[in-house]
Backbone atoms as SQL, in Angstrom:
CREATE TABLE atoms (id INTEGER PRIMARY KEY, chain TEXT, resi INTEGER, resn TEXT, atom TEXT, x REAL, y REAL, z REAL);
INSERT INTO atoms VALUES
  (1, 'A', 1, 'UNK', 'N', 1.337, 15.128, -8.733),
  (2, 'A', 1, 'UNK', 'CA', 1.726, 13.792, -9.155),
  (3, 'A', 1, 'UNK', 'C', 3.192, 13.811, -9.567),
  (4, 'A', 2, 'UNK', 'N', 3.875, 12.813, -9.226),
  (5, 'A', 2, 'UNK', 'CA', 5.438, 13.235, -9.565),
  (6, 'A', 2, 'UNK', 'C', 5.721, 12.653, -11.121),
  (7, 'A', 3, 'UNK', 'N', 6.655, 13.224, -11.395),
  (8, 'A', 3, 'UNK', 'CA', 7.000, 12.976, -12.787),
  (9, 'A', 3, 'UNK', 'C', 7.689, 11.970, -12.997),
  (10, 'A', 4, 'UNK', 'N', 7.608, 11.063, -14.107),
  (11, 'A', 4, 'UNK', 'CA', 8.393, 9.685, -14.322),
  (12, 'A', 4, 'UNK', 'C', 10.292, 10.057, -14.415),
  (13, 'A', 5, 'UNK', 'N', 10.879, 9.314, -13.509),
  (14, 'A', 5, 'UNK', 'CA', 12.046, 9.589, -13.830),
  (15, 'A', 5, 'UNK', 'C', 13.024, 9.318, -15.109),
  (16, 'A', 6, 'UNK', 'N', 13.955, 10.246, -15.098),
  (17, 'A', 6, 'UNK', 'CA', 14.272, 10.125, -16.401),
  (18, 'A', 6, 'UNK', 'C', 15.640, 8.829, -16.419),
  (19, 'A', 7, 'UNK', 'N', 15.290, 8.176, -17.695),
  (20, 'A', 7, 'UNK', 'CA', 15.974, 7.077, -17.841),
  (21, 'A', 7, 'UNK', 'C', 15.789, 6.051, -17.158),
  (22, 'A', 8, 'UNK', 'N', 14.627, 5.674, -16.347),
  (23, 'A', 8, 'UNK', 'CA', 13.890, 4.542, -15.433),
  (24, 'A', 8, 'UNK', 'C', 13.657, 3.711, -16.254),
  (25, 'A', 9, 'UNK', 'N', 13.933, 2.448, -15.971),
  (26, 'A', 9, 'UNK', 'CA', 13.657, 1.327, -16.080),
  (27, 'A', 9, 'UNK', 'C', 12.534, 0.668, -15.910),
  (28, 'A', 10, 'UNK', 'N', 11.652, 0.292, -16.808),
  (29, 'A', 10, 'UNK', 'CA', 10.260, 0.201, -16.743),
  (30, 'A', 10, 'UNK', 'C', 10.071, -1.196, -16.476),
  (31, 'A', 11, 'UNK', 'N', 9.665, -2.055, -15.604),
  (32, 'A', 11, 'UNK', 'CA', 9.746, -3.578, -15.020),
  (33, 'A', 11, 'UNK', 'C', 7.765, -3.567, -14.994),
  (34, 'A', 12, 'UNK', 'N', 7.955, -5.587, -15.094),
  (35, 'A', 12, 'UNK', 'CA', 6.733, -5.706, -15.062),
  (36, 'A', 12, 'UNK', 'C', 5.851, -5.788, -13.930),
  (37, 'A', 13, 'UNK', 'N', 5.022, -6.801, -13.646),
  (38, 'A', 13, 'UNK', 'CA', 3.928, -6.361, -12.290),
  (39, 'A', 13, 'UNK', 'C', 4.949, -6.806, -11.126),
  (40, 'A', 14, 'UNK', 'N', 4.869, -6.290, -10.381),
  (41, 'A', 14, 'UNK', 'CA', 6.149, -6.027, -9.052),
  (42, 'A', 14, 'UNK', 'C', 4.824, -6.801, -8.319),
  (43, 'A', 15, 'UNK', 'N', 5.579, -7.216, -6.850),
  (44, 'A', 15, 'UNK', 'CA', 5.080, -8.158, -5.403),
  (45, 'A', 15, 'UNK', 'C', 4.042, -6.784, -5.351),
  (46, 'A', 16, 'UNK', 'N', 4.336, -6.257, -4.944),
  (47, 'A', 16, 'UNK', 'CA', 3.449, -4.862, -4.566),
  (48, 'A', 16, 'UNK', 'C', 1.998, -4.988, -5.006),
  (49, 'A', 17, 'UNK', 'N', 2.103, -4.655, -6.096),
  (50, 'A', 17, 'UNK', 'CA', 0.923, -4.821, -7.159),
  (51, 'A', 17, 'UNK', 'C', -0.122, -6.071, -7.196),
  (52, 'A', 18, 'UNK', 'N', 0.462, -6.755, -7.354),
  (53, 'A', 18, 'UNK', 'CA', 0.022, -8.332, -6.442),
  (54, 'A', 18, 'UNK', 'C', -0.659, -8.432, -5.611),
  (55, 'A', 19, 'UNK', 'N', -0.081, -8.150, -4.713),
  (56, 'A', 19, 'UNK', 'CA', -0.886, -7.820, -3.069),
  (57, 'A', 19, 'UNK', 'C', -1.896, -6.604, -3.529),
  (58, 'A', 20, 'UNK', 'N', -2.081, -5.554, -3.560),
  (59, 'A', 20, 'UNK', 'CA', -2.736, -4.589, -3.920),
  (60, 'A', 20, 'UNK', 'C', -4.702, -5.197, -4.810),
  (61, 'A', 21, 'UNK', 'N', -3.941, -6.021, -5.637),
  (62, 'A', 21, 'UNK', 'CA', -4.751, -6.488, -6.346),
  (63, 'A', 21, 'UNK', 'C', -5.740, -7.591, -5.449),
  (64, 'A', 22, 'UNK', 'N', -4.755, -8.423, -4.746),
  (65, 'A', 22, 'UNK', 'CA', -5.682, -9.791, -4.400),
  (66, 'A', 22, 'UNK', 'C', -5.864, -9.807, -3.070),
  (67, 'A', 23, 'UNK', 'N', -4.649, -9.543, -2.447),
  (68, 'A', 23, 'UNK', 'CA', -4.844, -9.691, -0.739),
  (69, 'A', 23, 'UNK', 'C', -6.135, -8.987, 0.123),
  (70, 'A', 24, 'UNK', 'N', -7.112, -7.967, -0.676),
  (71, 'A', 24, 'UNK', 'CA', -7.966, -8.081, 0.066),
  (72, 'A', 24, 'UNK', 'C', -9.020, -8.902, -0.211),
  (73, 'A', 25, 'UNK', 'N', -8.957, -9.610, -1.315),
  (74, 'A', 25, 'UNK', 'CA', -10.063, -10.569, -1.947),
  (75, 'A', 25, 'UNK', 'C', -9.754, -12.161, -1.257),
  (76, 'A', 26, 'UNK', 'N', -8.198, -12.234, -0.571),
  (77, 'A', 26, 'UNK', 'CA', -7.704, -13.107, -0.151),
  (78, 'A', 26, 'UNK', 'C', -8.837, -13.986, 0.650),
  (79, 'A', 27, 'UNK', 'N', -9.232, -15.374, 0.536),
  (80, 'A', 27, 'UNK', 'CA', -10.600, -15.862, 1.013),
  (81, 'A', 27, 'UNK', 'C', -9.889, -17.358, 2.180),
  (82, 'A', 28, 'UNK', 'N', -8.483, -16.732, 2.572),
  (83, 'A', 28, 'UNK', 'CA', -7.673, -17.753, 3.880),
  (84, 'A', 28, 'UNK', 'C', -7.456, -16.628, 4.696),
  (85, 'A', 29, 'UNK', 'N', -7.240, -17.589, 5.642),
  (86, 'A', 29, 'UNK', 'CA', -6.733, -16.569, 7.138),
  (87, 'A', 29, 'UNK', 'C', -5.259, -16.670, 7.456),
  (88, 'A', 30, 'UNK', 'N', -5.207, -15.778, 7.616),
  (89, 'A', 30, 'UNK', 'CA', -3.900, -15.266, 7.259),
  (90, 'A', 30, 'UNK', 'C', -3.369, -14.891, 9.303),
  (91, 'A', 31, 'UNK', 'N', -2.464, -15.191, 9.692),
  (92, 'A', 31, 'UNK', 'CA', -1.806, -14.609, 11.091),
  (93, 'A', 31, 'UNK', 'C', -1.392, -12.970, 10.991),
  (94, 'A', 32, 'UNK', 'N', -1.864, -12.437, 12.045),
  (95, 'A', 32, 'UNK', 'CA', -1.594, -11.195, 12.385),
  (96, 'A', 32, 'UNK', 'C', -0.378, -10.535, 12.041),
  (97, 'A', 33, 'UNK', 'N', 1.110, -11.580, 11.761),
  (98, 'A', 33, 'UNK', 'CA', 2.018, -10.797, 11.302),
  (99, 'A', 33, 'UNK', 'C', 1.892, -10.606, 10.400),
  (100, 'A', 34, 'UNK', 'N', 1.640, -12.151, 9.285),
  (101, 'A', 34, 'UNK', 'CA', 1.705, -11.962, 7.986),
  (102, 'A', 34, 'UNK', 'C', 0.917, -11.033, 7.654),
  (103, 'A', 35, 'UNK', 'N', -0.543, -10.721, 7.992),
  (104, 'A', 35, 'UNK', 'CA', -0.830, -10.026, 7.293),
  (105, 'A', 35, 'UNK', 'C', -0.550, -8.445, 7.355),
  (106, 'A', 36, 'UNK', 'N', 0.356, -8.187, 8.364),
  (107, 'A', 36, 'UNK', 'CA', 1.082, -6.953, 8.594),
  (108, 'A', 36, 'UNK', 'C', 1.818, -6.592, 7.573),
  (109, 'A', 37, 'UNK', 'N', 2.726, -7.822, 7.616),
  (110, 'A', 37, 'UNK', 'CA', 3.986, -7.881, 6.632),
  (111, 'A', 37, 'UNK', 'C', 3.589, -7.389, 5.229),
  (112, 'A', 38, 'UNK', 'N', 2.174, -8.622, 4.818),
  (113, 'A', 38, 'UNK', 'CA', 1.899, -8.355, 3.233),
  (114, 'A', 38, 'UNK', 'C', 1.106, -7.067, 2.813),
  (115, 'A', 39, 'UNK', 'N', 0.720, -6.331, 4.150),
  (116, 'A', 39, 'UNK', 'CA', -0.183, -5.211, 3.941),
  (117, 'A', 39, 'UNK', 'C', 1.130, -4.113, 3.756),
  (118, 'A', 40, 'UNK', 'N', 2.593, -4.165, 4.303),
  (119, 'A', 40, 'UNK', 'CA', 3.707, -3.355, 4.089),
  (120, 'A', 40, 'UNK', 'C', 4.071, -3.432, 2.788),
  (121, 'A', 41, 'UNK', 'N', 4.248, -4.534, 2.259),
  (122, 'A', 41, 'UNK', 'CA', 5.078, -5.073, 1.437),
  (123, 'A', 41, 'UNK', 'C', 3.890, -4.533, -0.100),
  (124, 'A', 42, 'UNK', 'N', 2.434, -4.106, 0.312),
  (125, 'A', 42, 'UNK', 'CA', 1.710, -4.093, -0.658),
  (126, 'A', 42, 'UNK', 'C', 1.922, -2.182, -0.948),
  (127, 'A', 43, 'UNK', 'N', 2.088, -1.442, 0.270),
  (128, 'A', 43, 'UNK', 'CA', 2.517, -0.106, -0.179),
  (129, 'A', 43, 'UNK', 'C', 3.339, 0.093, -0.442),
  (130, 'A', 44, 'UNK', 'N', 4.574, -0.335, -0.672),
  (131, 'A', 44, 'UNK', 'CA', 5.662, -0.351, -1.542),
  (132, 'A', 44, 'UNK', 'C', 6.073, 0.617, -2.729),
  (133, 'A', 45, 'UNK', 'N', 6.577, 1.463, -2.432),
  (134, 'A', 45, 'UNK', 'CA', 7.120, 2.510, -3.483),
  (135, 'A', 45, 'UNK', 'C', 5.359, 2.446, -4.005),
  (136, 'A', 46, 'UNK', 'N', 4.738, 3.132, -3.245),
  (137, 'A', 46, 'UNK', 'CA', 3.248, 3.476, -3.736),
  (138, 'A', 46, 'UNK', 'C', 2.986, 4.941, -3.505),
  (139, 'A', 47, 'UNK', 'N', 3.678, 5.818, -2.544),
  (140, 'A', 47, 'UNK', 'CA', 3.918, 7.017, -2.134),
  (141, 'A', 47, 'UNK', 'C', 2.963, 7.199, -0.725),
  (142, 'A', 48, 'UNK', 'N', 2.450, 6.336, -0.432),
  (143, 'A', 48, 'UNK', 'CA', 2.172, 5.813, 0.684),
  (144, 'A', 48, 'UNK', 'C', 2.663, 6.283, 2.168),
  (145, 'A', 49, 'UNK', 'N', 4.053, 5.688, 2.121),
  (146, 'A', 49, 'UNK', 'CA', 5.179, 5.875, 2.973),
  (147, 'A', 49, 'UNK', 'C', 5.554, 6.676, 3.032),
  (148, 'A', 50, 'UNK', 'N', 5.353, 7.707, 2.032),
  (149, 'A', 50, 'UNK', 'CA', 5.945, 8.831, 1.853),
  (150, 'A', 50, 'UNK', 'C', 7.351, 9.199, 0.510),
  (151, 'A', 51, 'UNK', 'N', 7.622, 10.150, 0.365),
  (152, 'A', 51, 'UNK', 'CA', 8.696, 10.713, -0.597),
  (153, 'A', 51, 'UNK', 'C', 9.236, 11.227, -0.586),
  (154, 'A', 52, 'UNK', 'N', 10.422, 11.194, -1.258),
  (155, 'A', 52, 'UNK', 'CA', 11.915, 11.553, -1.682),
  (156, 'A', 52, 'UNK', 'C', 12.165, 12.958, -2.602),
  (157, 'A', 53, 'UNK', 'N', 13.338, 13.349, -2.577),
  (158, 'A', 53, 'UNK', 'CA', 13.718, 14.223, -3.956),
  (159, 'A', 53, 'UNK', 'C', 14.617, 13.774, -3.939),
  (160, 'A', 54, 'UNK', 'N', 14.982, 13.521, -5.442),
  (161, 'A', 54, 'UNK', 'CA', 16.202, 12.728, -6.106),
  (162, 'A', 54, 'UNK', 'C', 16.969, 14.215, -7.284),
  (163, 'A', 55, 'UNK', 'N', 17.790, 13.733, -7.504),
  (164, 'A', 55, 'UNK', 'CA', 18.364, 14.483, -8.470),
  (165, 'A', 55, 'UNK', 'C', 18.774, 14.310, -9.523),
  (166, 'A', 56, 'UNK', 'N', 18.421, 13.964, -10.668),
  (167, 'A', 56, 'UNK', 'CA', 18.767, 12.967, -11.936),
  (168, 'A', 56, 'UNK', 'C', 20.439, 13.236, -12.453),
  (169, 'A', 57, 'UNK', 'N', 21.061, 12.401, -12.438),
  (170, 'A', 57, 'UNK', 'CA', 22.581, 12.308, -12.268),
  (171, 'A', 57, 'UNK', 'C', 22.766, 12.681, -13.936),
  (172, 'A', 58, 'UNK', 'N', 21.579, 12.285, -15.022),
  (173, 'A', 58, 'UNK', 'CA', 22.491, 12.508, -15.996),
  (174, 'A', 58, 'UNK', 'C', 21.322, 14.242, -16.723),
  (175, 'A', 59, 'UNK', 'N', 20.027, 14.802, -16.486),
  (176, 'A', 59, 'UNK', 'CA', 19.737, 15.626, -16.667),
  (177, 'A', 59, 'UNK', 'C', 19.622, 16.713, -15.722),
  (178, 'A', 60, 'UNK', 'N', 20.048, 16.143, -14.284),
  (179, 'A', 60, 'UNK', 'CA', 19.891, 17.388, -13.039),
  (180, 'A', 60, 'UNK', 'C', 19.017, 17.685, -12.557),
  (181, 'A', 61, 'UNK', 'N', 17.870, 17.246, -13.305),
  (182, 'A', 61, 'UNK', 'CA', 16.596, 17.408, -13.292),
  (183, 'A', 61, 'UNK', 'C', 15.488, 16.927, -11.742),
  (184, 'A', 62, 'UNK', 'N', 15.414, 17.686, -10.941),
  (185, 'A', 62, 'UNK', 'CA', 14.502, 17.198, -9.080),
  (186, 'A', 62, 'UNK', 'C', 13.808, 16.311, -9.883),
  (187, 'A', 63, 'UNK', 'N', 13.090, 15.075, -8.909),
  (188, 'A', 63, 'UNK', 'CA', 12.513, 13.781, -9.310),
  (189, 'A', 63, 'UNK', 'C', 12.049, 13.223, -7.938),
  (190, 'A', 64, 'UNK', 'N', 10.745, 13.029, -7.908),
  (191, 'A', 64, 'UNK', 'CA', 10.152, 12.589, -6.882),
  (192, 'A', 64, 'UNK', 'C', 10.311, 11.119, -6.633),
  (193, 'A', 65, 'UNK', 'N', 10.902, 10.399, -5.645),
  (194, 'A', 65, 'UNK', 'CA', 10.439, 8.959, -5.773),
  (195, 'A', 65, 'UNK', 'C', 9.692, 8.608, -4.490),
  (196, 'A', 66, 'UNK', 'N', 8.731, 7.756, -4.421),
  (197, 'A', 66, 'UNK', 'CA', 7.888, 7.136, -3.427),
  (198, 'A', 66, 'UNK', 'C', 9.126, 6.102, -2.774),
  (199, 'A', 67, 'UNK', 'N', 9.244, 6.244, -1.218),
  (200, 'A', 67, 'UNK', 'CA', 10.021, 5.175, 0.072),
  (201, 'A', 67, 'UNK', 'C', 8.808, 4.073, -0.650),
  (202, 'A', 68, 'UNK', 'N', 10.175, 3.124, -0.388),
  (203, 'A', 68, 'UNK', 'CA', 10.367, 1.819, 0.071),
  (204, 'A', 68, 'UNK', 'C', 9.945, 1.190, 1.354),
  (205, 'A', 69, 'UNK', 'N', 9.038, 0.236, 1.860),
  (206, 'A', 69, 'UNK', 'CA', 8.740, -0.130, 2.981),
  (207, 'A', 69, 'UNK', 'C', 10.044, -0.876, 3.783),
  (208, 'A', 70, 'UNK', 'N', 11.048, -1.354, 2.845),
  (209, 'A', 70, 'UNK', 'CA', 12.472, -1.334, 3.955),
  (210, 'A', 70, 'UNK', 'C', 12.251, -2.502, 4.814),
  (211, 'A', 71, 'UNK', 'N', 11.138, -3.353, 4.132),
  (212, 'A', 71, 'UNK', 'CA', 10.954, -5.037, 5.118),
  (213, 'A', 71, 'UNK', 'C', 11.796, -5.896, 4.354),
  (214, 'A', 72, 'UNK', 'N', 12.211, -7.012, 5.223),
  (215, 'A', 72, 'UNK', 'CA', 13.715, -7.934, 4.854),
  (216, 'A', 72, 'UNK', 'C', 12.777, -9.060, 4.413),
  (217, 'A', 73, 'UNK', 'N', 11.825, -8.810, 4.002),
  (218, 'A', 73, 'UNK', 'CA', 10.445, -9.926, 2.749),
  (219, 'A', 73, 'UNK', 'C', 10.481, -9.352, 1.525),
  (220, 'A', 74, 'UNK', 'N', 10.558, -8.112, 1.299),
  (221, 'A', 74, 'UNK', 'CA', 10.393, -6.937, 0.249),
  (222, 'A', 74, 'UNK', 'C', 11.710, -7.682, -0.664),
  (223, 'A', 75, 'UNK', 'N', 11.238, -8.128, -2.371),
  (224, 'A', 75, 'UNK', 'CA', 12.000, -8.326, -3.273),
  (225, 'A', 75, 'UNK', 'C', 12.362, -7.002, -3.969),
  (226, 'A', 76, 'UNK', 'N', 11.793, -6.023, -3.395),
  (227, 'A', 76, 'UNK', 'CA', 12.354, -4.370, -4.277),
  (228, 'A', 76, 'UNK', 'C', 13.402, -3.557, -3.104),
  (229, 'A', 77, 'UNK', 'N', 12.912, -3.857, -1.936),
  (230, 'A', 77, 'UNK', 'CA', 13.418, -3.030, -1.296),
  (231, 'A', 77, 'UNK', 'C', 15.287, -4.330, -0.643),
  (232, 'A', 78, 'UNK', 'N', 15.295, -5.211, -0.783),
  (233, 'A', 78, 'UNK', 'CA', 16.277, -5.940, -0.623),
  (234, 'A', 78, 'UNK', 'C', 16.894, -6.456, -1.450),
  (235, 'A', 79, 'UNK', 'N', 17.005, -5.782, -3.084),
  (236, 'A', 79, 'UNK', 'CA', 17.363, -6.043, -4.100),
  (237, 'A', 79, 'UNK', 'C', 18.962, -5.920, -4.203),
  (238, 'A', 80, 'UNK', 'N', 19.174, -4.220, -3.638),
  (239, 'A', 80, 'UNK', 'CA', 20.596, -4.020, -3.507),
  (240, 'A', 80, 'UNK', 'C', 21.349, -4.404, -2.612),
  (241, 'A', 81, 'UNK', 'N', 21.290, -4.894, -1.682),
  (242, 'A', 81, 'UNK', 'CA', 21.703, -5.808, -0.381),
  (243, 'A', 81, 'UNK', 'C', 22.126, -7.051, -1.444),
  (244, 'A', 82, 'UNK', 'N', 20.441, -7.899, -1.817),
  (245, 'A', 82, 'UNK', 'CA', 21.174, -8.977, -2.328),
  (246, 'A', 82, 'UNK', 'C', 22.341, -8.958, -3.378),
  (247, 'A', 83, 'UNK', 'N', 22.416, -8.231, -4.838),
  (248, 'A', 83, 'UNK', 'CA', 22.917, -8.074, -5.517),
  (249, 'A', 83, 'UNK', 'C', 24.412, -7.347, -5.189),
  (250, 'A', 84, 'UNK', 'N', 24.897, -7.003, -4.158),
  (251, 'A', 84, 'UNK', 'CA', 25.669, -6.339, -3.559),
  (252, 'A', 84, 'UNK', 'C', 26.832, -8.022, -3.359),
  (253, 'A', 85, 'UNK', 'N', 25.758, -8.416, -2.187),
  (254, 'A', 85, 'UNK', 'CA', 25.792, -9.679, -1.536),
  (255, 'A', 85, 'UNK', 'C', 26.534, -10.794, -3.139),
  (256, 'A', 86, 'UNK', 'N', 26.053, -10.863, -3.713),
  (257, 'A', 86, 'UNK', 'CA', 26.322, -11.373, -4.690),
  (258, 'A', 86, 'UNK', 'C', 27.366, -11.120, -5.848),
  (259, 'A', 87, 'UNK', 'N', 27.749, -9.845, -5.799),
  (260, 'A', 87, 'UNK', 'CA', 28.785, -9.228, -6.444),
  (261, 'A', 87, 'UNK', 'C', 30.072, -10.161, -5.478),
  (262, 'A', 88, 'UNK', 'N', 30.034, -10.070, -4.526),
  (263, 'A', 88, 'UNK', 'CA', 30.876, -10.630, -3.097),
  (264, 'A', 88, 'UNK', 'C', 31.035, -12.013, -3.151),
  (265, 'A', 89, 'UNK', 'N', 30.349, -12.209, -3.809),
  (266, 'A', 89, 'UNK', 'CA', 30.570, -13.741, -3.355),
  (267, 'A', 89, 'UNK', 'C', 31.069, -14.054, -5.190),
  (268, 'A', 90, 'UNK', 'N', 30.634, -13.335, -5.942),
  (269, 'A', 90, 'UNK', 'CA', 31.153, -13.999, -7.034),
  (270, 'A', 90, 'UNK', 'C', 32.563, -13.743, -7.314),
  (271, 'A', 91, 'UNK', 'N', 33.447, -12.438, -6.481),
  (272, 'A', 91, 'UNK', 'CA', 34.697, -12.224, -6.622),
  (273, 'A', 91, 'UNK', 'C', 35.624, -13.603, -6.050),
  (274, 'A', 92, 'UNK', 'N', 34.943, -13.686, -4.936),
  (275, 'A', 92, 'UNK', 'CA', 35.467, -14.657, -4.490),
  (276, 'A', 92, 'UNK', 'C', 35.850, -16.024, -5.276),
  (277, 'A', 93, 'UNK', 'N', 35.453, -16.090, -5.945),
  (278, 'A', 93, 'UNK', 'CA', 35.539, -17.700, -7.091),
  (279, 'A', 93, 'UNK', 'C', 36.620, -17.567, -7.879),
  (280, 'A', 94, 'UNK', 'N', 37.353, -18.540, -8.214),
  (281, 'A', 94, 'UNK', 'CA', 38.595, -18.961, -8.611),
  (282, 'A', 94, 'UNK', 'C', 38.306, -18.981, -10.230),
  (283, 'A', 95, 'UNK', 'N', 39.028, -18.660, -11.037),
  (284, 'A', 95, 'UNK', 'CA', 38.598, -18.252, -12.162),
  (285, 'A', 95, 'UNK', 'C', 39.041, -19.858, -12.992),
  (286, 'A', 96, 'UNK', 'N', 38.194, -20.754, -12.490),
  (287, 'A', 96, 'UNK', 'CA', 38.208, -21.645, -13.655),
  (288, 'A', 96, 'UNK', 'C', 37.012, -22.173, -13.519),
  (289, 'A', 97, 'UNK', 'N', 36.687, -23.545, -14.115),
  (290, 'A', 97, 'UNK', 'CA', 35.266, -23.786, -14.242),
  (291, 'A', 97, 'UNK', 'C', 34.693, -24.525, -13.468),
  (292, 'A', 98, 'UNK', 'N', 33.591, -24.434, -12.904),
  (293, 'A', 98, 'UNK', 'CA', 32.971, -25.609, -11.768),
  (294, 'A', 98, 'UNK', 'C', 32.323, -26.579, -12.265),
  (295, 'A', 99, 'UNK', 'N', 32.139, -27.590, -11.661),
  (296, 'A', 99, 'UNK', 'CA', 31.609, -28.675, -11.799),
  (297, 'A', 99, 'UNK', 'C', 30.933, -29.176, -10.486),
  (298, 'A', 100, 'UNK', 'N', 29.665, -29.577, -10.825),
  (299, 'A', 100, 'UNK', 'CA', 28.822, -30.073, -8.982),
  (300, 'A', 100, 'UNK', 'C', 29.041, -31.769, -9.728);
């Protein structure tokens, strides 16, 4: 079982978990992609997909992490894209105040 990484950020019930929980109790019909998609999107950093060795930057310490399913639906796995995305666009703004 891998060990909790050190200095991780502990967040509440993730999309993952969600799905995990309900989508097979799900009582609609669902299309062949979607339910591809939400069956990806439900193994999600579950170790599933498989795993990593990380290297803890501030104890050095090896650290297992469970892959990411890497789908462009995934709010965990397209987090740093967006937030990236968003760093970018906020440089861009003129440093006074907006008004809509």
């Amino acid at each position: 079982m891998p060990e909790p990484r050190c200095g991780a950020p502990e967040f509440g019930l993730s999309v993952g978990e969600v799905l995990r929980r309900f989508l097979p109790e799900y009582p609609g019909s669902l299309s062949p992609q979607t339910r591809l998609v939400l069956h990806r999107l439900s193994r999600c950093h579950t170790g599933q997909l498989g795993w990593s060795l990380w290297q803890c930057e501030r104890c050095s310490a090896p650290h297992w992490r469970p892959l990411g399913c890497g789908d462009r639906h995934c709010p965990e796995c397209t987090a740093r894209a967006r937030n990236t995305w968003l760093a970018k666009q906020r440089e861009s703004l003129l440093p006074v105040r907006y008004y809509h």
